[in-house]
ZADO-989167 format. One line per field, with one value per residue: residue number from 1; residue in three letters; chain; z, y negated, x negated of N, C-alpha, C in turn. Coordinates in steps of 0.001 Angstrom, whole numbers, plus 500000, padded with zeros to 6 digits. Layout:
<atoms>
nr	NUM	...
rest	ALA	...
kette	A	...
n_Z	Z	...
n_Y	Y	...
n_X	X	...
ca_Z	Z	...
ca_Y	Y	...
ca_X	X	...
c_Z	Z	...
c_Y	Y	...
c_X	X	...
</atoms>
This chain:
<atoms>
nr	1	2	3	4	5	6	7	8	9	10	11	12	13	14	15	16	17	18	19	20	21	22	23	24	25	26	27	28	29	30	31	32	33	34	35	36	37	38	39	40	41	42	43	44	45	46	47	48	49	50	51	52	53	54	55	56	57	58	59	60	61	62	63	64	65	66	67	68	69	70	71	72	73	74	75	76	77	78	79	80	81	82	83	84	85	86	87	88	89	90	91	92	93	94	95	96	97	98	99	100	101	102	103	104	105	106	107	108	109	110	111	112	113	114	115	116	117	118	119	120	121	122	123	124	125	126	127	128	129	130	131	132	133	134	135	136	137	138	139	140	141	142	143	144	145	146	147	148	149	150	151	152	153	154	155	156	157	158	159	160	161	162	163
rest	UNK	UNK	UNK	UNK	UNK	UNK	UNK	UNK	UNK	UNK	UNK	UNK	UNK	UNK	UNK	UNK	UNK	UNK	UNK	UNK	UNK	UNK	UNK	UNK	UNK	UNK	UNK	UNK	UNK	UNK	UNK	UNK	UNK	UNK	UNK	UNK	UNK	UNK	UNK	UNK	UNK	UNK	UNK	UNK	UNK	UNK	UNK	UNK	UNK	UNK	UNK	UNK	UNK	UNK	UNK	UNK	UNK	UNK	UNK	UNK	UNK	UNK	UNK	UNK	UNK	UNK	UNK	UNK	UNK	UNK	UNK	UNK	UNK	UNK	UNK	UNK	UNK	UNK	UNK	UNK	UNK	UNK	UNK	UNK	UNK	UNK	UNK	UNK	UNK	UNK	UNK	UNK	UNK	UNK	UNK	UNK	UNK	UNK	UNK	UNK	UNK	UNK	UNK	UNK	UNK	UNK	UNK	UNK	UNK	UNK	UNK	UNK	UNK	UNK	UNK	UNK	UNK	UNK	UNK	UNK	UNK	UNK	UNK	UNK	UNK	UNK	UNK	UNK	UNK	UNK	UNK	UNK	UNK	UNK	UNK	UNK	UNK	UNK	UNK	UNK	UNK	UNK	UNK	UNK	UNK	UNK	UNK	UNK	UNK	UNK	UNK	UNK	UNK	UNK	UNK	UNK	UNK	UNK	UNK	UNK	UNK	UNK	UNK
kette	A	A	A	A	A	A	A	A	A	A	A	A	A	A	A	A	A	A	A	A	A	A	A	A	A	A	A	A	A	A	A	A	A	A	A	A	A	A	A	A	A	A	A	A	A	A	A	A	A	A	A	A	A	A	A	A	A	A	A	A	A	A	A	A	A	A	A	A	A	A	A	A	A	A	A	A	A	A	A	A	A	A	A	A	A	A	A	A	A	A	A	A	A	A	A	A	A	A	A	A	A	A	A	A	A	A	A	A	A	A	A	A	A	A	A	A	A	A	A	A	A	A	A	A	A	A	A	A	A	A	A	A	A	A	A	A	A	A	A	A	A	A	A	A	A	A	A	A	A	A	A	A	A	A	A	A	A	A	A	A	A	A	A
n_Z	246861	244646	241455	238508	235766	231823	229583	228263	225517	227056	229227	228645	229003	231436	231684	230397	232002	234463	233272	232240	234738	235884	233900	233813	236955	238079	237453	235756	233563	230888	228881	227687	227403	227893	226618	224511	224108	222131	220853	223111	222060	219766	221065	222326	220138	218797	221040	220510	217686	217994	219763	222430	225438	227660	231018	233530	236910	238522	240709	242112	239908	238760	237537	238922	238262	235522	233108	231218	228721	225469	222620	223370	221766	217913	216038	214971	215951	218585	219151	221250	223453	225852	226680	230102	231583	234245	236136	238029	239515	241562	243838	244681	245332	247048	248037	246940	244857	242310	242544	242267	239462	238316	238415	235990	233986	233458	233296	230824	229262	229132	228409	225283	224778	225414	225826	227759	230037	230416	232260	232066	234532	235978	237809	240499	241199	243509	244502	242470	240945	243905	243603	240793	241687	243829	242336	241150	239032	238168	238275	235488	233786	234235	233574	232850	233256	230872	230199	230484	232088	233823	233845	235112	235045	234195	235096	233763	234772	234159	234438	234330	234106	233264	231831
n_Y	343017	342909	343526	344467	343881	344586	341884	340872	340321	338602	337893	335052	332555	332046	332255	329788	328321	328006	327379	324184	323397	323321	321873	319486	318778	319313	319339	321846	322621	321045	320000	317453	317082	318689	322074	324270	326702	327824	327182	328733	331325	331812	331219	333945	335918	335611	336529	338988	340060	339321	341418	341099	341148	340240	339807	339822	339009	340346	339897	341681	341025	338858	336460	335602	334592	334664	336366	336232	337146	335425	334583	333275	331405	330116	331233	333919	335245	335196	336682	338837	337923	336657	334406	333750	333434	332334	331812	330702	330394	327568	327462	329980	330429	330836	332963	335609	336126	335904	337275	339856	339323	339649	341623	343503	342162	342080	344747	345462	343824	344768	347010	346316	345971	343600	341815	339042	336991	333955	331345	328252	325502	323336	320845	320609	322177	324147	326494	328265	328457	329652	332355	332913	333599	335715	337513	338530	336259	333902	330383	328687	326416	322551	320412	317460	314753	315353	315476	314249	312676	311874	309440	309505	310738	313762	316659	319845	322678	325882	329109	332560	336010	338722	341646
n_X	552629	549904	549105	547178	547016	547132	547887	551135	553012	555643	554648	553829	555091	555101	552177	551307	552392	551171	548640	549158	549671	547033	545942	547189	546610	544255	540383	539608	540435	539591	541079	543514	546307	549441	549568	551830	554489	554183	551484	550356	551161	549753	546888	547448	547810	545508	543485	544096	543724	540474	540074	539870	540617	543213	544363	546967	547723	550314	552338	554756	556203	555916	554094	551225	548467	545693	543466	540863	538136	536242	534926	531576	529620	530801	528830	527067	524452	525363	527482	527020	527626	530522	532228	534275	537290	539459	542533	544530	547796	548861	550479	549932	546585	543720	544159	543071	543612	541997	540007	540653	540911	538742	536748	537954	537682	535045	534248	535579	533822	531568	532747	532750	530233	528857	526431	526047	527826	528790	530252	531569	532152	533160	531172	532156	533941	533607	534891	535325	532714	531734	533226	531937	529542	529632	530161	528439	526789	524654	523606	522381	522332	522807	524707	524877	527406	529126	531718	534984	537483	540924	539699	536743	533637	532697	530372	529189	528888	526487	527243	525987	525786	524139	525328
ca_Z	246218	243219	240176	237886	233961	230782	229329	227217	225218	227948	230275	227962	229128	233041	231508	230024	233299	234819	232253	232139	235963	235844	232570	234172	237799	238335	236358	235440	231922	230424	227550	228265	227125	228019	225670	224284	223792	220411	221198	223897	221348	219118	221381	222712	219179	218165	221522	220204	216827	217966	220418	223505	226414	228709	232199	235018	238100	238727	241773	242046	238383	238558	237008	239920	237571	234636	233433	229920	228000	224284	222240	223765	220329	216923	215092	214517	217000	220253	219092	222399	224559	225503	227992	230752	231809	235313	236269	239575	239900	242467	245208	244782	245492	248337	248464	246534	243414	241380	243031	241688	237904	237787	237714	234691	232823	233290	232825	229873	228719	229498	227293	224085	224509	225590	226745	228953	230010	230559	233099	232059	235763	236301	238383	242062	241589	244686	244661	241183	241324	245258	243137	240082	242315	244229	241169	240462	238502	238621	237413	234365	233827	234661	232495	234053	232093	229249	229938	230680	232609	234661	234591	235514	234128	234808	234636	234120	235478	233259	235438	233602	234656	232456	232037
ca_Y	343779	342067	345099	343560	344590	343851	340816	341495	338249	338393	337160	334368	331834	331998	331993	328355	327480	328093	327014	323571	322758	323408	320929	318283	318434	319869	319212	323025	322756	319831	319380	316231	317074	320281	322976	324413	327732	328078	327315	330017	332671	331495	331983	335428	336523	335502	337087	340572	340028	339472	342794	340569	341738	339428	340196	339308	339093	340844	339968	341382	340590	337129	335993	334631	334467	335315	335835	336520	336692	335129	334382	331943	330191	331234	332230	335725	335398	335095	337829	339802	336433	335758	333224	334074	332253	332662	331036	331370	329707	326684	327904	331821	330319	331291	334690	336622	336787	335242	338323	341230	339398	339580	343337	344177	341123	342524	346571	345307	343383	346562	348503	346199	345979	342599	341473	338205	336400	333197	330615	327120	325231	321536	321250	320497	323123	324916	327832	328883	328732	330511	333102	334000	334012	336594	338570	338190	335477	332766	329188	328822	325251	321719	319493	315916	313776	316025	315947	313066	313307	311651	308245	309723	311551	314803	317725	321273	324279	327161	330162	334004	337461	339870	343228
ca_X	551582	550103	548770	546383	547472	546739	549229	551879	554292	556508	553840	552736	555873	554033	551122	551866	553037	550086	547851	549329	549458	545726	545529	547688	546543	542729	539606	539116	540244	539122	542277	544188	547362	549515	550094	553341	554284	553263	549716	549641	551433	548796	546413	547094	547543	543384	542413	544406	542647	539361	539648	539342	541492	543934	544441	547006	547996	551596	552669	556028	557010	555942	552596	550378	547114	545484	542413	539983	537054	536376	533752	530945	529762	531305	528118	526460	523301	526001	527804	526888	527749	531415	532710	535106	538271	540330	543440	545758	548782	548967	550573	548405	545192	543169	544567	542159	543912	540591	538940	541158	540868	537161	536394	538471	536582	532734	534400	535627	532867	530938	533118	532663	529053	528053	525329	525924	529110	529239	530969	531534	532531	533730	530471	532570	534647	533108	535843	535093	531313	531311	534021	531510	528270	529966	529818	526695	526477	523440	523906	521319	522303	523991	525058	525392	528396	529457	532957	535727	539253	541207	539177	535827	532561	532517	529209	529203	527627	526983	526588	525363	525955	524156	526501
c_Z	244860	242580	239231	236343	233138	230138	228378	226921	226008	228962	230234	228865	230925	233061	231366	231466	234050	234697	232318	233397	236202	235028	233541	235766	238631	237281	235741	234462	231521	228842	228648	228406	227153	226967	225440	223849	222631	220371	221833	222832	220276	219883	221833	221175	218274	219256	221058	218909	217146	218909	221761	224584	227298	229394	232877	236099	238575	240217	242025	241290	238513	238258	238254	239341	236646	234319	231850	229291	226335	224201	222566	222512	219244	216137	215631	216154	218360	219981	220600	223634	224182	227250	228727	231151	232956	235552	237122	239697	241428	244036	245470	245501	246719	248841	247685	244741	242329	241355	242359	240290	237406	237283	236206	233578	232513	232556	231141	228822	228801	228228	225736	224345	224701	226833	228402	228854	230718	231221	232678	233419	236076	237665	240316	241919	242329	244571	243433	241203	242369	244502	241570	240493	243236	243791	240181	239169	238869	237417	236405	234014	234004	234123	233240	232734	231048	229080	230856	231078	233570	235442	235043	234645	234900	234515	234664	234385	234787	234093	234613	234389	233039	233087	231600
c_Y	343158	343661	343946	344301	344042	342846	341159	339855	337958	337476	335441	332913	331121	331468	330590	327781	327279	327164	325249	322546	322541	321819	319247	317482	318396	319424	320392	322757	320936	319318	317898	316228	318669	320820	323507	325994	328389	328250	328499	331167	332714	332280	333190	336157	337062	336484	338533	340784	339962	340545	342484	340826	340293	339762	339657	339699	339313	340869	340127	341232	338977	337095	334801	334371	335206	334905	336570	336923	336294	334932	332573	330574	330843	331309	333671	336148	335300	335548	338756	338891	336468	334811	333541	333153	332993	331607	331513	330253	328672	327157	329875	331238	330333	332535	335955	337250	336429	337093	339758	340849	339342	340957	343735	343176	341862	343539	345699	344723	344361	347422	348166	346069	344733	342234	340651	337759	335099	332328	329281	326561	324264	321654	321035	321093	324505	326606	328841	329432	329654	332244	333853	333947	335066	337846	338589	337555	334511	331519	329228	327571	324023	320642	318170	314727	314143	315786	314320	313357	312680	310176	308326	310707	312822	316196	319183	321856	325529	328142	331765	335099	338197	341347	343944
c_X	551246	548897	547938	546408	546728	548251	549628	552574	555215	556006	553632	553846	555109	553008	550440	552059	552034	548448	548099	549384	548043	545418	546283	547414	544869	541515	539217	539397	540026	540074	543520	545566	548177	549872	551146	553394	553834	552143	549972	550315	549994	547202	545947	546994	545720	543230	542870	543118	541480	538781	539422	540784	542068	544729	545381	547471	549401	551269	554472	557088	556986	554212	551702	549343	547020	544030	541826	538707	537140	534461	533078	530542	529982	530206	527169	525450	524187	526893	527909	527059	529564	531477	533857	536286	538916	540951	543854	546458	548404	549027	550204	547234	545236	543585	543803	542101	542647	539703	539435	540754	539463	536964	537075	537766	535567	533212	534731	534756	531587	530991	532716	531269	528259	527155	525079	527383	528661	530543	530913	532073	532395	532451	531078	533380	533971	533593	535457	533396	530874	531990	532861	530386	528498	529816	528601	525931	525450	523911	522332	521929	523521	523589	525665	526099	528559	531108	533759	536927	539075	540156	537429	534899	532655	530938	529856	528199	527712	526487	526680	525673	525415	524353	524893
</atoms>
């Protein structure tokens, strides 16, 4: 049975684990080098401060996924814009877990009042893209060679959902 929470510092060690197989094996995050727990305490600490909720995927007492929103660009006028983030462990995927960590994103992006959310999406990542057009997201644009990894050019796809 996997329960879909909000993350607590206990989580964050998984979270890393997660986070870093992505970074070292997939083109979804686009950092070159993996992160250390520090960074991720770091980071969950900003998203508490900035009021932004982080989600995952309890399966069992083991972290199969996790998932976010933050702010899309840091000035004033995109304020009502943040950008979403989903993660699922390696051997999770294809089981749906992407699909339970969406709803509590939008509700929550609901609850603080924003407008649009935002998808950035390594543009051949099929799964991700078929996963927030499901949710009624529309791509609104694609970016051809913005991004670099792993030897090759890569594009993105920015895909929208206005809440």
């Amino acid at each position: 049975m996997i329960i879909i929470r909000k993350a607590n510092e206990n989580d964050l060690p998984e979270m890393l684990e997660i986070y870093n197989d992505i970074i070292v094996n997939t083109m979804a995050v686009w950092h070159s080098e993996p992160h250390t727990l520090q960074m991720r305490q770091e980071w969950f600490k900003l998203k508490r401060e900035q009021g932004y909720p982080v989600f995952v995927a309890d399966e069992q007492g083991r972290i199969a996924g996790f998932s976010t929103i933050g702010p899309f660009r840091p000035w004033h006028g995109y304020r009502f814009t943040v950008e979403n983030s989903v993660y699922v462990a390696a051997d999770s995927r294809g089981k749906g877990i992407a699909k339970l960590l969406m709803p509590p994103l939008i509700d929550a992006a609901r609850d603080l009042n924003v407008h649009a959310i935002v998808a950035g999406i390594e543009a051949t990542n099929d799964a991700s893209i078929a996963l927030h057009k499901k949710f009624g997201f529309i791509e609104v644009a694609h970016f051809k060679e913005v991004g670099y990894k792993f030897d090759q050019w890569m594009d993105l796809k920015f895909l929208e959902l206005i809440v």
